[in-house]
C-alpha positions in Angstrom: -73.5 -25.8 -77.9 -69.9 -26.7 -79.1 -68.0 -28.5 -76.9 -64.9 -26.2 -75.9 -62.8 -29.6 -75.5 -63.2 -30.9 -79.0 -61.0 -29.3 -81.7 -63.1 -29.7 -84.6 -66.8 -29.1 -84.3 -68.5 -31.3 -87.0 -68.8 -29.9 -90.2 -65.8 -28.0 -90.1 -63.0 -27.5 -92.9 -59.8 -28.3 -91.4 -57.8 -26.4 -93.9 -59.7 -23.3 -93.1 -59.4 -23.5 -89.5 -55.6 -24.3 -90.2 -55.6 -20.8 -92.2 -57.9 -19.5 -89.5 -55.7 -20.3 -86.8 -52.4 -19.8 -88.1 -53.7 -16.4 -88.8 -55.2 -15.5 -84.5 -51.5 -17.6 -83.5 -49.8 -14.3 -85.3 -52.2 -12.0 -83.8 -51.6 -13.6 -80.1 -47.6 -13.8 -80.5 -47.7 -10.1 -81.9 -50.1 -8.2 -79.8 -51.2 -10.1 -77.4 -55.0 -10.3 -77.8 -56.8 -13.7 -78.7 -58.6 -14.0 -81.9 -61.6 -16.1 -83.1 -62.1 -19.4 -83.6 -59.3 -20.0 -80.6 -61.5 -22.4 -78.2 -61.6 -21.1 -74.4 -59.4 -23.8 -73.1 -56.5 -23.2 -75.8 -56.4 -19.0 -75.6 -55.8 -19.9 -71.4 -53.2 -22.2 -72.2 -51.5 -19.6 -74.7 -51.8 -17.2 -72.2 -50.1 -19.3 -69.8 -47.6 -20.0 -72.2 -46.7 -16.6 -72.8 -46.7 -15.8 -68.6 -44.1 -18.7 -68.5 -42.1 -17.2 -70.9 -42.5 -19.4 -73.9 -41.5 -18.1 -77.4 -43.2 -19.3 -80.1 -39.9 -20.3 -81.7 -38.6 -22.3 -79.3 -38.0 -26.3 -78.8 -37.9 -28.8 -75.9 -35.3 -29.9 -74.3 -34.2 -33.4 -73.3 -33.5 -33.5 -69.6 -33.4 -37.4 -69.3 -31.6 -40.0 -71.6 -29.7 -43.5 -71.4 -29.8 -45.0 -67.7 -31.2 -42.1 -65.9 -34.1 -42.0 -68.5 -34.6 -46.0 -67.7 -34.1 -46.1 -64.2 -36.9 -43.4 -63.6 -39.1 -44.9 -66.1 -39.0 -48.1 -63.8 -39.4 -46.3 -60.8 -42.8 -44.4 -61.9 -46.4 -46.1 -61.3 -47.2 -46.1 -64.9 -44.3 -48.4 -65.7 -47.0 -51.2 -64.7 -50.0 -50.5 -66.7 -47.4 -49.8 -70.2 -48.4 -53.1 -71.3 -51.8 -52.4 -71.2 -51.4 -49.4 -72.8 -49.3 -50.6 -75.5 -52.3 -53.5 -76.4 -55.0 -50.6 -76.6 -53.4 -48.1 -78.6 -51.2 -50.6 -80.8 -53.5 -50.1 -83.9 -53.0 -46.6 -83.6 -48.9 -46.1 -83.1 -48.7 -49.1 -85.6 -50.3 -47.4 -88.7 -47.1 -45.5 -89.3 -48.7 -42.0 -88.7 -49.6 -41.7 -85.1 -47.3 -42.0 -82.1 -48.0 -43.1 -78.4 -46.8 -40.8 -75.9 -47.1 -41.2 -72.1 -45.9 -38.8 -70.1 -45.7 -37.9 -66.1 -47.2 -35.3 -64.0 -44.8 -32.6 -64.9 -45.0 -33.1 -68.7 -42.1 -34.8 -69.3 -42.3 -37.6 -71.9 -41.4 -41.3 -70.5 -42.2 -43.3 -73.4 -42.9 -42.2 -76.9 -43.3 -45.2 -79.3 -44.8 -45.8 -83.1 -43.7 -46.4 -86.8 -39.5 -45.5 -86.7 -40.5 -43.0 -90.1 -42.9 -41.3 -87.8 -40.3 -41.4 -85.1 -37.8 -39.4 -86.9 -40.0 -37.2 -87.9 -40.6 -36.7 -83.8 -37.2 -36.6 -83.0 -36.6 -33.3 -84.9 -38.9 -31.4 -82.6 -37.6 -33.2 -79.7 -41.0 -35.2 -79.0 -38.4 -37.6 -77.7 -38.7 -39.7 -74.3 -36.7 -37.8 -71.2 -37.9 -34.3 -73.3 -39.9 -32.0 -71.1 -43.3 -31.1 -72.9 -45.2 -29.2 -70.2 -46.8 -26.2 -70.9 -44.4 -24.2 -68.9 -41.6 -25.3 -71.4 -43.0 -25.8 -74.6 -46.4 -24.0 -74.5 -49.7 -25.2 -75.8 -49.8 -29.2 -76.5 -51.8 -32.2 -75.2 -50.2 -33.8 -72.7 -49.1 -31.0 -71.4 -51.8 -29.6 -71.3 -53.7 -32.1 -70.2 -51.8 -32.6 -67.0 -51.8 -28.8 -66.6 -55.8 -28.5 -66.2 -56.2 -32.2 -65.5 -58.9 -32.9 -68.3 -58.5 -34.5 -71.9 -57.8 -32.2 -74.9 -57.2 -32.0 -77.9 -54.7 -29.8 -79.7 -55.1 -28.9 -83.5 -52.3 -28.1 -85.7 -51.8 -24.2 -85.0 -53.4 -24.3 -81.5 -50.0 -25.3 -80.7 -47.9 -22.3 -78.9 -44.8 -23.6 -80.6 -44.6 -23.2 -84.2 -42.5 -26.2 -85.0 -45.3 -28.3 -83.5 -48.0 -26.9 -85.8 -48.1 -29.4 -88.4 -49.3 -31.9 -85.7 -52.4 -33.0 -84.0 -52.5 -34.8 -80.5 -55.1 -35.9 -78.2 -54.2 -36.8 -74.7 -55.9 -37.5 -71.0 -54.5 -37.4 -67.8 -53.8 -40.8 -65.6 -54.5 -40.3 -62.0 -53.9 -42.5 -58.9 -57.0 -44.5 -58.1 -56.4 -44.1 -54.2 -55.6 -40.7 -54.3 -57.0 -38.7 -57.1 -53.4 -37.6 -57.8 -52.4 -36.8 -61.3 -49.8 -39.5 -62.4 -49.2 -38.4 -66.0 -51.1 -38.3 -69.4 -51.1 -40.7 -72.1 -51.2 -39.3 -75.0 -51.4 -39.9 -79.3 -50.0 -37.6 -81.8 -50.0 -37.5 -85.3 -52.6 -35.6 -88.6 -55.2 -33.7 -88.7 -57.9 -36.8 -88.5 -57.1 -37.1 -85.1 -59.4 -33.9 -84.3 -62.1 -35.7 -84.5 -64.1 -36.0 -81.1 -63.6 -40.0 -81.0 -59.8 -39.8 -80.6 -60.3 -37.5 -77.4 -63.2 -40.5 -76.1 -60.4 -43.0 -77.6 -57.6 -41.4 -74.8 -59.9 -41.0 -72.1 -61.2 -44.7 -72.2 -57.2 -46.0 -71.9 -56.6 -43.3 -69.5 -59.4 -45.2 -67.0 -58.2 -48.5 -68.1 -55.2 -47.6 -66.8 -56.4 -46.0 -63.6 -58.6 -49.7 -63.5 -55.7 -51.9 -63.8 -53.8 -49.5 -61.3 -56.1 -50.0 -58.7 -55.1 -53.6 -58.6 -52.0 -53.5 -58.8 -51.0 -50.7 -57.0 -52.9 -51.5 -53.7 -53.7 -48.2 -51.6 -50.3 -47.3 -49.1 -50.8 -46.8 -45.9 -51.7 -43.1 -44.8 -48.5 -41.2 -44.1 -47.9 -38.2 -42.2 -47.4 -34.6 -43.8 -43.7 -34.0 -44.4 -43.2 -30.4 -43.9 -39.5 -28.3 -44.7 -39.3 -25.1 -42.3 -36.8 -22.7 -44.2 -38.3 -19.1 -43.2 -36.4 -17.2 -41.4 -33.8 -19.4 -40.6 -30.1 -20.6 -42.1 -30.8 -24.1 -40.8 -33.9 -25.7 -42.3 -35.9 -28.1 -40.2 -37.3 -31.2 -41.8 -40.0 -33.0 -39.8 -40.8 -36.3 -41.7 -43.7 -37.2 -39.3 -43.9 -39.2 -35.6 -42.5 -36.1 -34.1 -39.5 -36.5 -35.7 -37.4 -33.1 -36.3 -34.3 -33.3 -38.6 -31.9 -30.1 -38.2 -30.5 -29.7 -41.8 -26.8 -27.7 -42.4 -26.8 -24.9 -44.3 -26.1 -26.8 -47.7 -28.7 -29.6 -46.6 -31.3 -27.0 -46.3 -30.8 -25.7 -50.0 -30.6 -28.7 -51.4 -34.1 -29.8 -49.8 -35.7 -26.2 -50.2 -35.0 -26.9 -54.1 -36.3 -30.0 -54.5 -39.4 -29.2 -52.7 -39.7 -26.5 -55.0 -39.1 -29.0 -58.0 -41.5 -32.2 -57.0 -40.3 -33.4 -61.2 -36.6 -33.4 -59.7 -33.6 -31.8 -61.1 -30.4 -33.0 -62.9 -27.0 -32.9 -61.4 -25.9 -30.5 -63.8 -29.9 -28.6 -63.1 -28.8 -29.2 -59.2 -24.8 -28.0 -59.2 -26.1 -24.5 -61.3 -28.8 -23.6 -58.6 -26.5 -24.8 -55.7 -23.0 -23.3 -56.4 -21.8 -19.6 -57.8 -18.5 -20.7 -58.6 -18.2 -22.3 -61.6 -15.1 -24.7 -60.8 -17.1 -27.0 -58.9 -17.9 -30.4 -60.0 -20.8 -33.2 -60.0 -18.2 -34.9 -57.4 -18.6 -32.4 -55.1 -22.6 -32.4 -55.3 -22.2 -35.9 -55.1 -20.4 -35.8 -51.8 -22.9 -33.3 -50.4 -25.8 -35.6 -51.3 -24.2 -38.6 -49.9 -23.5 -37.0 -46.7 -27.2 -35.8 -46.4 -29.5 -39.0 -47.6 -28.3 -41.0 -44.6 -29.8 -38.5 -42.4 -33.1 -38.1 -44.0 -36.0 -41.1 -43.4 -35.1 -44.2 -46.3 -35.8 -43.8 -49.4 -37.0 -39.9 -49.4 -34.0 -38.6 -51.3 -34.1 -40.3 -54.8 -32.2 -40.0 -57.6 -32.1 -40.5 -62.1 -33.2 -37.2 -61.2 -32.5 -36.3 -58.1 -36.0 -35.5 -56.2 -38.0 -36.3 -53.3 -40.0 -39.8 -53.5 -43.0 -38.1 -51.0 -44.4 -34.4 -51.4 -42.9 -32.0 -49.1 -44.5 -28.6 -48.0 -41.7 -26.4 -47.4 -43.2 -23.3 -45.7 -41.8 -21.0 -48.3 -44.2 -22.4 -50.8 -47.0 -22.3 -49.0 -46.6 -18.7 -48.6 -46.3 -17.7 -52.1 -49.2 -20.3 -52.5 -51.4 -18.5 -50.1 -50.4 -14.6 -52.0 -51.2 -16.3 -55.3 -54.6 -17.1 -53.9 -55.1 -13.5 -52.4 -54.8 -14.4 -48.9 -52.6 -11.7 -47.9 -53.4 -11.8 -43.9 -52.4 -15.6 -44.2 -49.3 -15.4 -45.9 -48.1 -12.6 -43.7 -48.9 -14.4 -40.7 -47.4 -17.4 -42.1 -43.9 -15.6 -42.7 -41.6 -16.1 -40.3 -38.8 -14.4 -42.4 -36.4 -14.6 -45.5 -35.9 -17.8 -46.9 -32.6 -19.3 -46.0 -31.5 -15.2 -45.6 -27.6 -16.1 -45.4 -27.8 -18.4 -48.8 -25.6 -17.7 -51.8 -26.8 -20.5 -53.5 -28.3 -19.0 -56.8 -31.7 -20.5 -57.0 -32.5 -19.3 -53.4 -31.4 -16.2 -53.6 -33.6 -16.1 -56.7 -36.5 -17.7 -54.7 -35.9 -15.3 -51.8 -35.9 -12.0 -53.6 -39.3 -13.0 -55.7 -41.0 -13.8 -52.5 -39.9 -10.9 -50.4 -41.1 -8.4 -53.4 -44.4 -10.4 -54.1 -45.1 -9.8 -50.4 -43.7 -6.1 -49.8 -45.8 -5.3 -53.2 -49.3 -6.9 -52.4 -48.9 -5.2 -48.9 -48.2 -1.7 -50.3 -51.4 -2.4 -52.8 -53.6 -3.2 -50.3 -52.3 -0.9 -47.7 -53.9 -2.5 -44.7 -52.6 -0.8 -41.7 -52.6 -3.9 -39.4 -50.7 -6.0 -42.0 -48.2 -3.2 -42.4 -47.6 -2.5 -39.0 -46.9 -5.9 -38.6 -44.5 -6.2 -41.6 -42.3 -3.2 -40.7 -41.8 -3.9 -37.2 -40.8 -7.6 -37.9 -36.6 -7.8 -38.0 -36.9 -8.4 -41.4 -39.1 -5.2 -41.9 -37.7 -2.4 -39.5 -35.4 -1.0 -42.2 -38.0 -1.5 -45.3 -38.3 2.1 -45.9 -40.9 1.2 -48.5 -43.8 -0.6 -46.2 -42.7 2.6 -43.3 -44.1 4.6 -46.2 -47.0 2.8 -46.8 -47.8 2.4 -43.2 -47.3 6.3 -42.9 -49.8 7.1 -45.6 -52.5 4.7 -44.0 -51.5 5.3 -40.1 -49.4 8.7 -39.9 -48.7 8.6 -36.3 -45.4 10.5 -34.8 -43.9 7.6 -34.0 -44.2 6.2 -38.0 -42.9 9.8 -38.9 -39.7 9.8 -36.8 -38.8 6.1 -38.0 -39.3 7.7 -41.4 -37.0 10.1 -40.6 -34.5 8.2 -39.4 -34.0 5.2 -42.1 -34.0 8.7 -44.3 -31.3 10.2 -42.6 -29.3 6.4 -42.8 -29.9 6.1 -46.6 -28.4 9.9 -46.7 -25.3 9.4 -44.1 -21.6 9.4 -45.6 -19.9 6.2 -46.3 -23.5 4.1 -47.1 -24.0 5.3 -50.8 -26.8 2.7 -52.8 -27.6 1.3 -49.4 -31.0 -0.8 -50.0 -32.5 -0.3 -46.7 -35.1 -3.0 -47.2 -32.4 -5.5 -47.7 -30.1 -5.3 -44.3 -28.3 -8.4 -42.8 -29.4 -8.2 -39.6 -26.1 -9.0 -38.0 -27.2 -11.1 -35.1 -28.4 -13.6 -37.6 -25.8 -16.6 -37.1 -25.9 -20.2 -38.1 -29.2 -22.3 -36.7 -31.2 -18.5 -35.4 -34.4 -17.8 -36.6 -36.0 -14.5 -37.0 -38.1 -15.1 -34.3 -35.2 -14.5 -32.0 -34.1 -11.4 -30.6 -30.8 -10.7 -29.5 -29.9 -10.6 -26.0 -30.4 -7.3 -24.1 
């Protein structure tokens, strides 16, 4: 049985599956459909690509460089094993065709090293330290796709989602904590075609638990912490509870910032930051850097970090969970576990972004199942009593009189003088002031 992992099954002709490939990669980026000889593992990866919005045409791009790019490199947990990494690859990175890349859990290259010719020749497809290479950005390639399903790969010549990338090979493995299991990164080497044979993908994953060996002594296992959870549902003032019963009330601006970075465990840029934070244009990095000073004093040490900006501990912000729970199919969960529109009085760009795909990846998955219960429930919540949509819905699965008239009525609203375009599904419910939560009602 071939082995899905393994580009080259032995035997092959490399030229022909070049010609072979290049020839399903056109198919793919065309119509859509997947083509033989594409392995199982790379037509999933294309497919992810092209969900992600990848183009086959595109390039990396370099979100780290100069003193942020070193003082995050020091900061990560694979900064310790590099030497050790360095020793067992060295014969490959020193031949002056291969390249040793290591990258961390989000794809982003830390270190990329080997002959300077091979270098340059890197540098032109941005395969460059501080570039992000996850699937998400640059489609089908080894590390990133070796963090993305946590397993070693190989990647052949036009396997690769980007064409630019085509006339290189890579193998790579995934690094994880010993203690934990989490995925720290992949190491990873790049360079011809000879690297698709199967002892360069047995070559990666050997270093990869050497690494996770000389990790485990000297990175001893931290003492259990508690669950940091971000409550942002429903409410203009976030809650941040860092554990011991502690409960941290976060401003308006507070709260976007952390509802962001939970979203974005990698960590944004200032300039990535001050786009998703601020409409106007005019502001500057002084004023984000103001805002961030004023909020890290309040937060438990060391949890806001920075070269990027990002938070040093996971945080579940209830928002994701939700959409994690509707991406699984558990519908009843995530309604139950929706307490409202995320941060519903933000104009910050990124949440208002985040807030509209959640609310319409909710309202649709409980118009396609049409579960009365679920829809009862969703329209008579504040943030569901003028969603003439989910009435609708409910109406066709439960038409009672009472579901009738409230049709009726957010009809005749939608049809009044002086509200023309008026989304009903989207009203600011007026008693919704700074620090209440949609599990409030106002007073009678």
């Amino acid at each position: 049985m071939t082995d899905q992992w393994v580009a080259l099954e032995p035997g092959a002709d490399p030229d022909e599956r070049v010609r072979a490939l290049r020839r399903a990669h056109e198919t793919f980026t065309t119509a859509g459909t997947v083509a033989r000889p594409v392995r199982p593992v790379v037509a999933e990866s294309w497919r992810r690509s092209a969900r992600a919005g990848v183009g086959p045409d595109g390039t990396a791009c370099v979100e780290l460089t100069d003193d942020d790019l070193g003082a995050y490199r020091a900061e990560h947990p694979l900064a310790k094993v590099m030497p050790l990494v360095r020793e067992l690859v060295g014969t490959f990175a020193a031949d002056g065709s291969h390249l040793l890349a290591v990258c961390d859990a989000h794809g982003r290259l830390m270190w990329v090293e080997g002959h300077p010719t091979t270098l340059r020749r890197a540098d032109r497809m941005n395969f460059v330290p501080g570039a992000r290479w996850s699937e998400a950005a640059v489609g089908t390639n080894a590390p990133g796709t070796a963090v993305a399903v946590d397993r070693p790969v190989q990647v052949f010549a036009a396997e690769h989602f980007i064409r630019r990338v085509q006339p290189w090979t890579c193998a790579a493995a995934p690094i994880h904590d010993p203690h934990t299991g989490r995925v720290l990164g992949a190491v990873d080497i790049t360079g011809g075609d000879g690297l698709a044979h199967p002892h360069s993908l047995g070559f990666v994953q050997a270093v990869a638990r050497a690494a996770e060996s000389q990790l485990s002594l000297v990175a001893p296992p931290q003492r259990a912490q508690d669950t940091v959870t971000l409550s942002a549902l429903g409410r203009d003032e976030a809650e941040l509870r860092p554990g011991g019963g502690r409960r941290i009330r976060l401003s308006r601006r507070h709260s976007e910032v952390l509802v962001l970075l939970a979203r974005h465990p990698e960590g944004m840029t200032g300039d990535e930051l001050l786009c998703a934070l601020y409409e106007d244009e005019s502001v500057t990095p002084v004023t984000l850097r103001a805002e961030l000073a004023r909020l890290r004093p309040l937060l438990p040490p060391g949890l806001l970090a920075s070269r990027p900006y990002r938070l040093s501990v996971p945080v579940e912000c209830d928002a994701d969970l939700v959409e994690r729970q509707l991406e699984a199919g558990a519908l009843t969960a995530a309604v139950r576990a929706y307490r409202g529109p995320l941060l519903p009085n933000s104009q910050a760009p990124a949440v208002v972004g985040l807030r509209r795909r959640l609310t319409a990846a909710l309202r649709t998955a409980l118009v396609t199942r049409g579960d009365p219960d679920l829809l009862a429930d969703w329209a008579h919540a504040p943030w569901g009593e003028h969603d003439l949509l989910v009435w609708r819905a409910l109406a066709a699965v439960r038409p009672t009189a009472p579901v009738r008239a409230r049709i009726a009525a957010l009809e005749a609203e939608l049809a009044a003088p002086g509200v023309p375009g008026r989304r009903a599904h989207v009203r600011r419910t007026p008693w919704l002031t700074s620090g209440a939560t949609y599990s409030q009602r106002p007073p009678v």
